[in-house]
SERO-4910 file (N, C-alpha, C, O; in steps of 0.05 Angstrom, whole numbers):
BEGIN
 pado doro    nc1    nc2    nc3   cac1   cac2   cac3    cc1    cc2    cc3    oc1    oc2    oc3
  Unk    A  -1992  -1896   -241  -1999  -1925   -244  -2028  -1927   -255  -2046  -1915   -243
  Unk    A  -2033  -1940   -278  -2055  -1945   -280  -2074  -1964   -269  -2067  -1985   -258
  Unk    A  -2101  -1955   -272  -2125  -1957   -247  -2153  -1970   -270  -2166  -1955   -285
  Unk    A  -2157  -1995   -269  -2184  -1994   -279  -2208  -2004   -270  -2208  -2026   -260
  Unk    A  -2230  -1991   -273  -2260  -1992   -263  -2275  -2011   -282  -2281  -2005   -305
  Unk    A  -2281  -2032   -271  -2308  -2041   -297  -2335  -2032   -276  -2338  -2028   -252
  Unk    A  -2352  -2031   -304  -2371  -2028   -296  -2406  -2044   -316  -2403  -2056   -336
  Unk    A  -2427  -2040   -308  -2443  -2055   -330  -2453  -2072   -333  -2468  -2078   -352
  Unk    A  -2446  -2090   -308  -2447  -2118   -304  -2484  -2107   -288  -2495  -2086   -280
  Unk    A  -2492  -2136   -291  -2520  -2134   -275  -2534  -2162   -283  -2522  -2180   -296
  Unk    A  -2561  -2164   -274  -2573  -2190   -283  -2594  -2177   -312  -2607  -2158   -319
  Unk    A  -2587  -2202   -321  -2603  -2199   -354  -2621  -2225   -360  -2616  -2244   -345
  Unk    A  -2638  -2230   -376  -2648  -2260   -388  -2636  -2274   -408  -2622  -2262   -425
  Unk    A  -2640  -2298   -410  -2624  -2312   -426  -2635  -2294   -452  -2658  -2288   -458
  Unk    A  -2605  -2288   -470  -2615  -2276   -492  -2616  -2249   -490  -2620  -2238   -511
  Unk    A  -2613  -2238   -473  -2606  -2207   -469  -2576  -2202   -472  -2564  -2223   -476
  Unk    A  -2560  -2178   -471  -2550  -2162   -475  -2533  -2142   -456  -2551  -2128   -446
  Unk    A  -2517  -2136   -449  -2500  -2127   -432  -2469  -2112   -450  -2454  -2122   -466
  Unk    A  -2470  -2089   -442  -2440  -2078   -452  -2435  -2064   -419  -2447  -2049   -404
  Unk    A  -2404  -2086   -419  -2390  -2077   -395  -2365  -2050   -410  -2358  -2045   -433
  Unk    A  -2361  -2042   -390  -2338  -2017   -393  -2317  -2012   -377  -2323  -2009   -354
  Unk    A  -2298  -2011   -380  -2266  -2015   -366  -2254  -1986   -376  -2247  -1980   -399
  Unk    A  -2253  -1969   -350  -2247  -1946   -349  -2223  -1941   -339  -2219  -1945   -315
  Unk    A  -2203  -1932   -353  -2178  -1923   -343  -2173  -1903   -324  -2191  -1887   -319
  Unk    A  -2155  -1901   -315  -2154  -1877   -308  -2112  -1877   -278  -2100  -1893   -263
  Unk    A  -2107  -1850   -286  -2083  -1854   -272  -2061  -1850   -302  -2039  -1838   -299
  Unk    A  -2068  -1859   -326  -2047  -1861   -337  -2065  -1866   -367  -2086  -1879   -368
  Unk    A  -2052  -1853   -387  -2063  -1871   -420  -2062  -1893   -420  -2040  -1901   -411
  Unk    A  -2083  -1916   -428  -2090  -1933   -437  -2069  -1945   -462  -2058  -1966   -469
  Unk    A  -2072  -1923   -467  -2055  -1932   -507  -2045  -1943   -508  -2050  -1960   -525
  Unk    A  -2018  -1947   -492  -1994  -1963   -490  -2006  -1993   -482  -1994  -2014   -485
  Unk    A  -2033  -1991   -472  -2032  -2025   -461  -2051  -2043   -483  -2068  -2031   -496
  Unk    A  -2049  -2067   -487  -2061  -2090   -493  -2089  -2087   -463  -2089  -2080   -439
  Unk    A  -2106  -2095   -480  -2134  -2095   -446  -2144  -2120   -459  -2147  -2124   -482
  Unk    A  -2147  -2135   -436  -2165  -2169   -435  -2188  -2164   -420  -2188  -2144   -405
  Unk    A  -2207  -2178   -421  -2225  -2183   -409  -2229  -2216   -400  -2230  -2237   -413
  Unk    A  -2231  -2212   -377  -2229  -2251   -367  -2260  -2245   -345  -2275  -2225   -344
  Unk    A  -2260  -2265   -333  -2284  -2283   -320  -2274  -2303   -312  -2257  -2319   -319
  Unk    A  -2296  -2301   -284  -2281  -2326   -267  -2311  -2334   -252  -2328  -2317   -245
  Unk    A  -2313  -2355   -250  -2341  -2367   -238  -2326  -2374   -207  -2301  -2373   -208
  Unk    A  -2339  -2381   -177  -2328  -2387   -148  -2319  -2416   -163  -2332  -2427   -180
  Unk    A  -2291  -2425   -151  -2287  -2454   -162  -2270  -2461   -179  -2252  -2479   -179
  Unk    A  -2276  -2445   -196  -2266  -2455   -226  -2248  -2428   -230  -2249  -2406   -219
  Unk    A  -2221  -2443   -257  -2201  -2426   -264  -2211  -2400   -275  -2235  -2401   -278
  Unk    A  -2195  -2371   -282  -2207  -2353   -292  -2202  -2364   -319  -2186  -2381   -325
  Unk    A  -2220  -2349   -334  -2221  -2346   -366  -2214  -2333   -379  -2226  -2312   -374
  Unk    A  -2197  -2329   -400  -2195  -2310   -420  -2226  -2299   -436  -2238  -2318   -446
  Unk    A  -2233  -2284   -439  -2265  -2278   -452  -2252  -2265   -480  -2256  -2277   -501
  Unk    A  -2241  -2247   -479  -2231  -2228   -504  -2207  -2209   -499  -2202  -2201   -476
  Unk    A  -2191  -2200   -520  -2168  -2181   -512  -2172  -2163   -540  -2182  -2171   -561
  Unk    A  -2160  -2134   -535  -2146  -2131   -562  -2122  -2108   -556  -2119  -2094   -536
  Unk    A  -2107  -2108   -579  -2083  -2090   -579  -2082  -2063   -578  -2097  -2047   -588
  Unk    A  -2062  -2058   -563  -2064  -2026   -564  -2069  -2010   -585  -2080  -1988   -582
  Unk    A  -2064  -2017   -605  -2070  -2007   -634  -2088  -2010   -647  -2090  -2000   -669
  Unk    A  -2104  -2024   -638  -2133  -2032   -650  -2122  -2058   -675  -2135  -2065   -695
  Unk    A  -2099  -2066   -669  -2091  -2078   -699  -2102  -2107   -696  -2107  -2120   -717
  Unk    A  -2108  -2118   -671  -2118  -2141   -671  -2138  -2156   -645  -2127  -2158   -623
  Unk    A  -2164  -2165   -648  -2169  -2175   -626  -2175  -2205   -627  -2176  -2217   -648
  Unk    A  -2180  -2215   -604  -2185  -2252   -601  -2214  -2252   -577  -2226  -2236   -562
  Unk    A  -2214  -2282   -587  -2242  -2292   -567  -2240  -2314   -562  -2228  -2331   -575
  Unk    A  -2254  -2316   -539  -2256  -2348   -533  -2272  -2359   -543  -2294  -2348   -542
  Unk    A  -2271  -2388   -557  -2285  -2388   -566  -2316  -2392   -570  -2332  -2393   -588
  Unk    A  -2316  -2395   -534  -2351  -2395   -527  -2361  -2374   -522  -2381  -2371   -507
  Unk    A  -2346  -2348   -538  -2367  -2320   -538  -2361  -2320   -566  -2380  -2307   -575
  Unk    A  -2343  -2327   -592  -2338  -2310   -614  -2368  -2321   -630  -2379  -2343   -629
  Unk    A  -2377  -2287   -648  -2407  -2285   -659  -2418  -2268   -642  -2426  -2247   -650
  Unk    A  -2419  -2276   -612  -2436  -2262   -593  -2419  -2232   -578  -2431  -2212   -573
  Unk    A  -2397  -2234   -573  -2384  -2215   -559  -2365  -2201   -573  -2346  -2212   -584
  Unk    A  -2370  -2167   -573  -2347  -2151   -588  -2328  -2132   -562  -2337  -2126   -540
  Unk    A  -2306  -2127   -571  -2296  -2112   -555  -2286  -2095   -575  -2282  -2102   -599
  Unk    A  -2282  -2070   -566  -2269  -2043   -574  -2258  -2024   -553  -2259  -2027   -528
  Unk    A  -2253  -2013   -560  -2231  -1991   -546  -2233  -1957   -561  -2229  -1950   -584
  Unk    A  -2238  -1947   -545  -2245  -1920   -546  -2213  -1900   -534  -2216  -1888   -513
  Unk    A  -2192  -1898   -546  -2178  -1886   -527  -2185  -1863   -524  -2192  -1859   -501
  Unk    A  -2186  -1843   -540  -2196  -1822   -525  -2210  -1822   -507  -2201  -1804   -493
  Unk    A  -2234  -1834   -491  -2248  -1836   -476  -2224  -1856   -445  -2229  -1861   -421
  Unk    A  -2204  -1860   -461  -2180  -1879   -438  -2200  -1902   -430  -2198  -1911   -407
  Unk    A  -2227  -1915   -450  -2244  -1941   -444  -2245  -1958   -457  -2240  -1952   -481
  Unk    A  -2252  -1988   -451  -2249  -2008   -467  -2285  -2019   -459  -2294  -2018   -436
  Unk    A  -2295  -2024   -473  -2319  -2041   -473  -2321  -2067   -484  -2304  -2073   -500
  Unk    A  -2341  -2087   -477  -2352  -2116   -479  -2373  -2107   -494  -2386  -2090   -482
  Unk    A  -2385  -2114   -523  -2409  -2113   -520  -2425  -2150   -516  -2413  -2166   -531
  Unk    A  -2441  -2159   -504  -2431  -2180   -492  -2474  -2186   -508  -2494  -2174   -499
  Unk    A  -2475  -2203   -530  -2504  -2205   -538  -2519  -2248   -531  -2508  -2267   -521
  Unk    A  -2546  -2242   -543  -2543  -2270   -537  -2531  -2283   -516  -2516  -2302   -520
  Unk    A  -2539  -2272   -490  -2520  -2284   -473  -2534  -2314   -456  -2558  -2317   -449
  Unk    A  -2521  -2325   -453  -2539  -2351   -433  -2519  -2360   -407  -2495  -2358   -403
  Unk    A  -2540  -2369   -391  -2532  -2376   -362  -2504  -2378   -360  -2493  -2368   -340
  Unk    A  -2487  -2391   -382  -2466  -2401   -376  -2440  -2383   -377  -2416  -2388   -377
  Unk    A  -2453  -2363   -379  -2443  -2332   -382  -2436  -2318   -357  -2417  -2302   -353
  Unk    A  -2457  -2329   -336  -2454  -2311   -311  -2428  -2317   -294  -2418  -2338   -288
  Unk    A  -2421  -2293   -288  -2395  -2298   -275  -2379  -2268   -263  -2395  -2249   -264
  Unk    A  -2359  -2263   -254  -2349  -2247   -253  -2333  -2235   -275  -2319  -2251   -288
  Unk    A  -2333  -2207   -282  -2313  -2205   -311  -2303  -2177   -303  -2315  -2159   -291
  Unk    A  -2275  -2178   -313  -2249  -2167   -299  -2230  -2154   -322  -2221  -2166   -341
  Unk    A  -2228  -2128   -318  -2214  -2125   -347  -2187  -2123   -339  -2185  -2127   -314
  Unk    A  -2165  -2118   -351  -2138  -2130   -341  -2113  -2116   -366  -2113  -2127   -388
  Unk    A  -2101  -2101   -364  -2077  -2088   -373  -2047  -2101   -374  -2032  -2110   -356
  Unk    A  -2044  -2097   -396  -2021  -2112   -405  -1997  -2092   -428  -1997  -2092   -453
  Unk    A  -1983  -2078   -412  -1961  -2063   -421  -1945  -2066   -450  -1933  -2087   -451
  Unk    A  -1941  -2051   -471  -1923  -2058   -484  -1930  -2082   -490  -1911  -2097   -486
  Unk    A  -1953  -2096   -500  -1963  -2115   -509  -1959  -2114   -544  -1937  -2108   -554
  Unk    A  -1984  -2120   -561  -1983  -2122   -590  -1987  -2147   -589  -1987  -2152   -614
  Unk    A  -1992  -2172   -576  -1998  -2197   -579  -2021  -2213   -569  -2024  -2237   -567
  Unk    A  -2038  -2192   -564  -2076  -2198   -557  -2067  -2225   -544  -2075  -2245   -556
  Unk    A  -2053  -2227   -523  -2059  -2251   -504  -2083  -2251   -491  -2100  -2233   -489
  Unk    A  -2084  -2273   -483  -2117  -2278   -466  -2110  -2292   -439  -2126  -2296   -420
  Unk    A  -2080  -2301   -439  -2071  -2311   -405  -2069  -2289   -388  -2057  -2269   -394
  Unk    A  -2082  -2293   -367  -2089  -2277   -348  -2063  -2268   -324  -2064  -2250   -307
  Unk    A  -2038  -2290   -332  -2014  -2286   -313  -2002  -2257   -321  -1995  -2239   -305
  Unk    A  -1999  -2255   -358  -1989  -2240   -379  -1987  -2210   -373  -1970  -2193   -376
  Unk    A  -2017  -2209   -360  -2022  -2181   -351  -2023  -2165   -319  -2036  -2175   -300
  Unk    A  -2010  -2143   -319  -1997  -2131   -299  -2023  -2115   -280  -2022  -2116   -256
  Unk    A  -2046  -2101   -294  -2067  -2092   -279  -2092  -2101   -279  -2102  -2109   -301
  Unk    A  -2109  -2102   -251  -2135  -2103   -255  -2158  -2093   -246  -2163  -2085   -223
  Unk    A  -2171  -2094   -264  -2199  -2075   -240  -2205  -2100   -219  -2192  -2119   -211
  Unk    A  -2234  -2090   -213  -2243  -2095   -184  -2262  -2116   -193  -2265  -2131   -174
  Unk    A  -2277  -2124   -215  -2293  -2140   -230  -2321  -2120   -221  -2326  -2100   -208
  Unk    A  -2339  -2145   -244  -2370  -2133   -252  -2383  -2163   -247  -2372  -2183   -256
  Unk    A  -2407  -2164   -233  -2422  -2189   -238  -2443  -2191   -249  -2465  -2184   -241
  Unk    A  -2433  -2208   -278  -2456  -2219   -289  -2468  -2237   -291  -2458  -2259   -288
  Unk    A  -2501  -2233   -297  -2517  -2253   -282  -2534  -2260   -300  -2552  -2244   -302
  Unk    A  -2534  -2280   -314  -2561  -2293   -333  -2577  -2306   -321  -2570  -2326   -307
  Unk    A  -2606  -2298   -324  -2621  -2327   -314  -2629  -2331   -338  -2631  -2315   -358
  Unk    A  -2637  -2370   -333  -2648  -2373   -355  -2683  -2374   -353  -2697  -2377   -373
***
């Protein structure tokens, strides 16, 4: 069964910089679609970014696209955020999330079958 770790998360200033990392492990990666969501106490989770097992396509929400890249290292079985320009409205919990036999860079959070444990990030302004 696959198992994933984020990690990376911490407090930064408005305008700083953060790359989180979503580590597999238990099983190849390859086969899955990986999202990255966020969820503030309160409020619904978010889709932040996804991309395909194949590297063939990724998406953003659109209150990170410009500022946030994701990639995927399989050899390494890791997926990274690089997460720039960031502001307050950023901070939150972020969760990376596996989605089997995908190819359709969803960003609904029901879609997908695993998740890590989350990372908290923290902007002040």
């Amino acid at each position: 069964q696959l198992q994933l770790v984020e990690s990376g998360g911490g407090l930064v200033q408005f305008g700083g910089s953060l790359r989180l990392s979503c580590a597999a492990s238990g099983e190849t990666m390859d086969y899955y679609d990986i999202g990255w969501f966020r969820q503030v106490p309160g409020k619904e989770r978010e889709g932040v970014s996804c991309i395909t097992r194949r590297l063939i396509r990724t998406n953003y929400a659109d209150s990170v696209k410009g500022r946030f890249t994701i990639s995927r290292d399989n050899a390494k079985n890791t997926v990274y955020l690089q997460m720039n320009s960031l502001r307050p409205e950023d901070t939150a919990v972020y969760y990376c999330a596996a989605r089997p036999l995908g190819g359709v860079c969803s960003m609904v959070g029901y879609e997908y079958t695993y998740w890590g444990q989350g990372t908290q990030v923290t902007v002040s302004s």
